[in-house]
C-alpha positions as a Python dict, from the first residue, in 0.01 Angstrom:
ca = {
    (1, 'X'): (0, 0, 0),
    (2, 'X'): (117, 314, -195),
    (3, 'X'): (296, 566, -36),
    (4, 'X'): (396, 865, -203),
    (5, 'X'): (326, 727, -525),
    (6, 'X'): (565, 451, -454),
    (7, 'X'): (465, 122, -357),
    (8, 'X'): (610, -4, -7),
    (9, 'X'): (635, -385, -142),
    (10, 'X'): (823, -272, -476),
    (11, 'X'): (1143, -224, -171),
    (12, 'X'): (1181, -641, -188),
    (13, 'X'): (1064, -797, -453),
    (14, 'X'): (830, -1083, -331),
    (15, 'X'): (982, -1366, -569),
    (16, 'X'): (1283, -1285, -414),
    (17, 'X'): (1135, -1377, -4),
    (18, 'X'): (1031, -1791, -1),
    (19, 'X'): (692, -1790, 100),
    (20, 'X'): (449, -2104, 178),
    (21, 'X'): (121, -2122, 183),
    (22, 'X'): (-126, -2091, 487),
    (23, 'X'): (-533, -2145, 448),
    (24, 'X'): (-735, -1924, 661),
    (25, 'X'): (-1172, -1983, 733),
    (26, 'X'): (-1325, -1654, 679),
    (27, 'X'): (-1728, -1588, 751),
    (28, 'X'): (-1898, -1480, 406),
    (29, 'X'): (-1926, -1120, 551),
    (30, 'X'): (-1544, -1121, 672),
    (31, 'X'): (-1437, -1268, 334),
    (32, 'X'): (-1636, -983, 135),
    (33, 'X'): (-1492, -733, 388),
    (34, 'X'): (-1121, -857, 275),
    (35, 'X'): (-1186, -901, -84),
    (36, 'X'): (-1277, -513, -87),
    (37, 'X'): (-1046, -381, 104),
    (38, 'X'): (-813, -527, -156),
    (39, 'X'): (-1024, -379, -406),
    (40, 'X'): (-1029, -27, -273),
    (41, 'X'): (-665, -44, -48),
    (42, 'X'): (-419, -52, -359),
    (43, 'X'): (-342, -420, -257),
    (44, 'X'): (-322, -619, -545),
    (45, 'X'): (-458, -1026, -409),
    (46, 'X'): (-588, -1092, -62),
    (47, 'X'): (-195, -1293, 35),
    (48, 'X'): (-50, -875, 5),
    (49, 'X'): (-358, -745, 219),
    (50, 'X'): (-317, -1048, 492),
    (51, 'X'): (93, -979, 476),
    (52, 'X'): (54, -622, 524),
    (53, 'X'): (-176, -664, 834),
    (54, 'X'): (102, -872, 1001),
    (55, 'X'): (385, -607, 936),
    (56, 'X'): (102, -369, 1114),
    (57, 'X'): (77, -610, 1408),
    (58, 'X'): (472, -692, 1386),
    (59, 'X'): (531, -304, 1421),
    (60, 'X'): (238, -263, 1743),
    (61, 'X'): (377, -487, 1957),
    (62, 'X'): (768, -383, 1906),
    (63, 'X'): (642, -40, 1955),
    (64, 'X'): (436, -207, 2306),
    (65, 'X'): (796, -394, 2383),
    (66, 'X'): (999, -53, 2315),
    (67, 'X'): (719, 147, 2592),
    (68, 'X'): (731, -91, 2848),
    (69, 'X'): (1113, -130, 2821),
    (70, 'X'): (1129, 289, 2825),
    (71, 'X'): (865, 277, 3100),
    (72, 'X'): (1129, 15, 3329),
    (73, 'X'): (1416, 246, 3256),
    (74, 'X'): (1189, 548, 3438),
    (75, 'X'): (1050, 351, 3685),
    (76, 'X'): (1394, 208, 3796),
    (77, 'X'): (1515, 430, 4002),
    (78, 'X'): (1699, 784, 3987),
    (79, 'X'): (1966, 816, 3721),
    (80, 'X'): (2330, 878, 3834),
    (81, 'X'): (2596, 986, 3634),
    (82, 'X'): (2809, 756, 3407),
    (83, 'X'): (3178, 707, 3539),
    (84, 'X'): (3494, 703, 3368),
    (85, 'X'): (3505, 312, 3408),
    (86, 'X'): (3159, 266, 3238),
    (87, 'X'): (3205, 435, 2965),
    (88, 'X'): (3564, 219, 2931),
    (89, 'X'): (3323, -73, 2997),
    (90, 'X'): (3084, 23, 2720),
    (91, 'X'): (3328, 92, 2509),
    (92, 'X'): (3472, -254, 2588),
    (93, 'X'): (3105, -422, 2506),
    (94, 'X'): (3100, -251, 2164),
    (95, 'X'): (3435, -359, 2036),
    (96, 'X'): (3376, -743, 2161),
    (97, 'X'): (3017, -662, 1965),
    (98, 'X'): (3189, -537, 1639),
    (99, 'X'): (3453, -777, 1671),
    (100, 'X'): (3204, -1077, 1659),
    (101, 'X'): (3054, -972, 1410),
    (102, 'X'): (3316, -937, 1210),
    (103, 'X'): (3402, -1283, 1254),
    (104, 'X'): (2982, -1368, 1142),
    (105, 'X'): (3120, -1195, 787),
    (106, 'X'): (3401, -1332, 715),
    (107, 'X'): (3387, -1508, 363),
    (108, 'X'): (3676, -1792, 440),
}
């Protein structure tokens, strides 16, 4: 859908994603509701229309996973104040992080 004057799906050109095929059943009345929201959403065939809808669902429920995660944190207990040796532990996590991933890039 256009945003801005710029259309979100110009970012990745579909050719470039492989994509198969799924058939969906649609009632009459839920077909002609599709075919004109394509008609009057800026979505140029009904496959754009369906794909955006997933993003939109993709997007709810990591937004639901981030809140209950963010609801855990507040509901575990009272926060105490980060040592000396866990922030040399964090530290520690993030370099064996980068460092693995390093070794994911290497082109040899």
């Amino acid at each position: 859908m256009a945003q801005n004057g710029i259309n979100c799906h110009d970012k990745v050109k579909q050719s470039e994603i492989p994509m198969k095929s799924i058939n969906i059943s649609l009632p009459d009345g839920m077909r002609a509701y599709v075919e004109e929201q394509v008609a009057d959403g800026g979505y140029s065939t009904i496959s754009e229309y369906f794909r955006e809808l997933v993003r939109q669902d993709q997007k709810r429920k990591a937004k639901e996973r981030l809140e209950t995660l963010l609801l855990e944190g507040l509901n575990s207990g009272s926060a105490t104040p980060l040592t000396e040796k866990d922030w040399d532990d964090i530290r520690q996590a993030v370099r064996s992080k980068v460092e693995g991933h390093k070794g994911l890039n290497t082109n040899g």
